[in-house]
N, C-alpha and C positions, 0 to 999 in steps of 0.2 A: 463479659464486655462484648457489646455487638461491633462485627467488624463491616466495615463498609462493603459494599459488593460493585460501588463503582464509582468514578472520577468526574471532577469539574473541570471543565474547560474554561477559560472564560475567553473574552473580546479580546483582541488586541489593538493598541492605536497605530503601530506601524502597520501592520493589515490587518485593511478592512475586510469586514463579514467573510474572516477566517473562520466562523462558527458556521457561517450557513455555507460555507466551501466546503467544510472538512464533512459535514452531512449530506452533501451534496453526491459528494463523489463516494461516499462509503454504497451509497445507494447506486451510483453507475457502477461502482466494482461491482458490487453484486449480479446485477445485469448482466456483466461481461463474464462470470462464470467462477469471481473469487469467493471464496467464505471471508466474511467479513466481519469487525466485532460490533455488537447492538450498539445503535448509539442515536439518543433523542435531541431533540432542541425543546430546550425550559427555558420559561422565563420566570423574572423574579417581579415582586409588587410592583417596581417600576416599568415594568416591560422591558429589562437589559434579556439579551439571552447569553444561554449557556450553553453546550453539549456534557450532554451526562452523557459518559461513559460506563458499560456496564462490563465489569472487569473477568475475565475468562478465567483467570487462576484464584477464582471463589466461586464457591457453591453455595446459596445459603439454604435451608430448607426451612419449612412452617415455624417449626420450633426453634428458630434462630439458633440452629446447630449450624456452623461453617466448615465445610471442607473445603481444604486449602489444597490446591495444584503447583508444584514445584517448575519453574519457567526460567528459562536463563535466556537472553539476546545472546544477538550475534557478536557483542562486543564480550562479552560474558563468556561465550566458546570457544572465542578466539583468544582467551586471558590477553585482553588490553583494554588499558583505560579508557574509561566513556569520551573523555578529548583526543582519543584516536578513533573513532569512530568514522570516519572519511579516511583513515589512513590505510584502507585493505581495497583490497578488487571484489567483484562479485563473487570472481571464480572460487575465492578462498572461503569467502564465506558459504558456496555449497560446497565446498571441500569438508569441510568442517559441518556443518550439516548432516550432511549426508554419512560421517561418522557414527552419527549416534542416532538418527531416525530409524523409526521401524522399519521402512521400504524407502531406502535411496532412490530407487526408482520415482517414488510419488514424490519425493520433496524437491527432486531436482525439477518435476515439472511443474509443480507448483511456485517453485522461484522463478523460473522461468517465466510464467504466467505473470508472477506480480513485478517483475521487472521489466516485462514489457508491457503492463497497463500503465505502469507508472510512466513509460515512456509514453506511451500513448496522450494521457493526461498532464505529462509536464509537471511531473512530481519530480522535482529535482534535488528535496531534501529523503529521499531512501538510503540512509545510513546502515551499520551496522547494528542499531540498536531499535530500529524500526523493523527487524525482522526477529521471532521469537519461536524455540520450542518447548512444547508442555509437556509433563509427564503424567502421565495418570496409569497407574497399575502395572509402573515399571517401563512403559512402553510409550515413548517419547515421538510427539507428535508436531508438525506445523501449527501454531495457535492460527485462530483469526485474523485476517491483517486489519492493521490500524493504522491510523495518523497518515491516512490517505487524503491527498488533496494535492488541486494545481498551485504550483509555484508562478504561471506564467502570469498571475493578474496582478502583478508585483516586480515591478520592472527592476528595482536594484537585486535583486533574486538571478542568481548564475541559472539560464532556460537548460546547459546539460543534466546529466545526470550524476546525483553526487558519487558511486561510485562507479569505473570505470570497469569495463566487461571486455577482455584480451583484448585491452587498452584504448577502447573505445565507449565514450560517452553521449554521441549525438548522433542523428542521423541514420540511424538505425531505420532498413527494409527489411522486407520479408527475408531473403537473402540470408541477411547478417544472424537473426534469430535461429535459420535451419542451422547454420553455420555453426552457432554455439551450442544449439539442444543435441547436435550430433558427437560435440565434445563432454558431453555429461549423459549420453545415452538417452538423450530424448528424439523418440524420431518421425523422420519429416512431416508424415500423416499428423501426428499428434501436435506439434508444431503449428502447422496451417489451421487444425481446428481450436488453438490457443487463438489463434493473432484473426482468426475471422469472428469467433465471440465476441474480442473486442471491438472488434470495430463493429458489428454488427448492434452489441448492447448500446455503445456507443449514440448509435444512428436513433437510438427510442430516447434516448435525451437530452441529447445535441441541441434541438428546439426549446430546451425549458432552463438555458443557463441564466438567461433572466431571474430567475426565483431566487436565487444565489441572492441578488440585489447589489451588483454593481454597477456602477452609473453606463448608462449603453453603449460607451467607445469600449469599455471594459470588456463588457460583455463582448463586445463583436469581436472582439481581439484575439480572446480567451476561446472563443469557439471556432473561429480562423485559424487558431494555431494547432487546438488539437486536431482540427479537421486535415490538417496538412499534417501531422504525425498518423493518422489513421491510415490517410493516404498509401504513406510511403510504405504501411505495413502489406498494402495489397502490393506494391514494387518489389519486381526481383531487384 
């Protein structure tokens, strides 16, 4: 039996061109310095689209032989139910992390990284279960991130951050980032060249949030807004 090697997305009607969002910014993480999981825009005979996702914890090879990678979320490591997934801090979830990866070191900064792009971006659903580690040959690693995208072009959408970081969810400077990579051992050098990636990857395509295809108050909203989270990452 052939096993699938990746997922459908489809439209939503509560948000719009949440397909061409969530491809949008998979390709600004990458810019700003995250590994990211592949992920295309199809359409079908009618011209709807879709994002095909191409699944990290499958391998397939010529001969439709599947090797399969063992993955557990954050909600997974922390043994609690997927509807408590906004019930933890950040901090807990690289507490917990940082337990079982091969170098504490890399994952603390690599969370760091995707917790403050997603600030950046106004991703306000980063739960526990949108963060995952992989295993491959015993030796358990950060997956790709996924299910990246702005919440901000969705006004009934809370603009913080769903999980709060030594108790803080918004408004987050430069400052606040050293502040926390210095309580998980990430330090200040490495810090500064996190949070200037971003904003710099940022800056190459800022200009193209139109393609997205939301109506142009949206847009200008949507680019306003992260521009003023990019901002305050240059703020002490």
């Amino acid at each position: 039996k052939r096993v699938p090697a990746a997922i459908l997305k489809l439209p939503s009607e509560r948000f719009p061109r949440i397909i061409e969002n969530e491809h949008f910014f998979l390709q600004v993480a990458k810019s700003c310095g995250l590994q990211v999981n592949r992920a295309e825009i199809i359409t079908d005979a009618l011209g709807h689209p879709g994002l095909l996702v191409h699944r990290f914890d499958r391998k397939m090879f010529r001969n439709q032989v599947v090797e399969r990678y063992h993955v557990e979320d954050g909600a997974q490591l922390l043994n609690i139910y997927p509807g408590r997934k906004y019930d933890v801090s950040w901090q807990a979830l690289i507490a917990r992390f940082r337990q079982w990866a091969a170098s504490p070191a890399v994952i603390s900064r690599d969370l760091l990284q995707a917790y403050a792009f997603s600030y950046a971006i106004g991703n306000s659903d980063l739960h526990a279960k949108n963060v995952s580690l992989l295993w491959r040959n015993g030796v358990a690693t950060l997956t790709p991130h996924y299910d990246l995208l702005t919440s901000l072009a969705y006004p009934d959408l809370d603009a913080r951050m769903a999980l709060k970081w030594n108790g803080k969810d918004d408004r987050f400077r430069a400052k606040d980032f050293i502040a926390l990579g210095a309580g998980i051992g990430v330090p200040e050098r490495v810090v500064r060249g996190l949070l200037a990636k971003i904003v710099s990857g940022w800056g190459l395509w800022r200009g193209r949030v139109g393609e997205i295809g939301w109506d142009e108050s949206t847009t200008q909203r949507v680019q306003a807004a992260i521009d003023e989270r990019a901002n305050l990452l240059h703020s002490e």
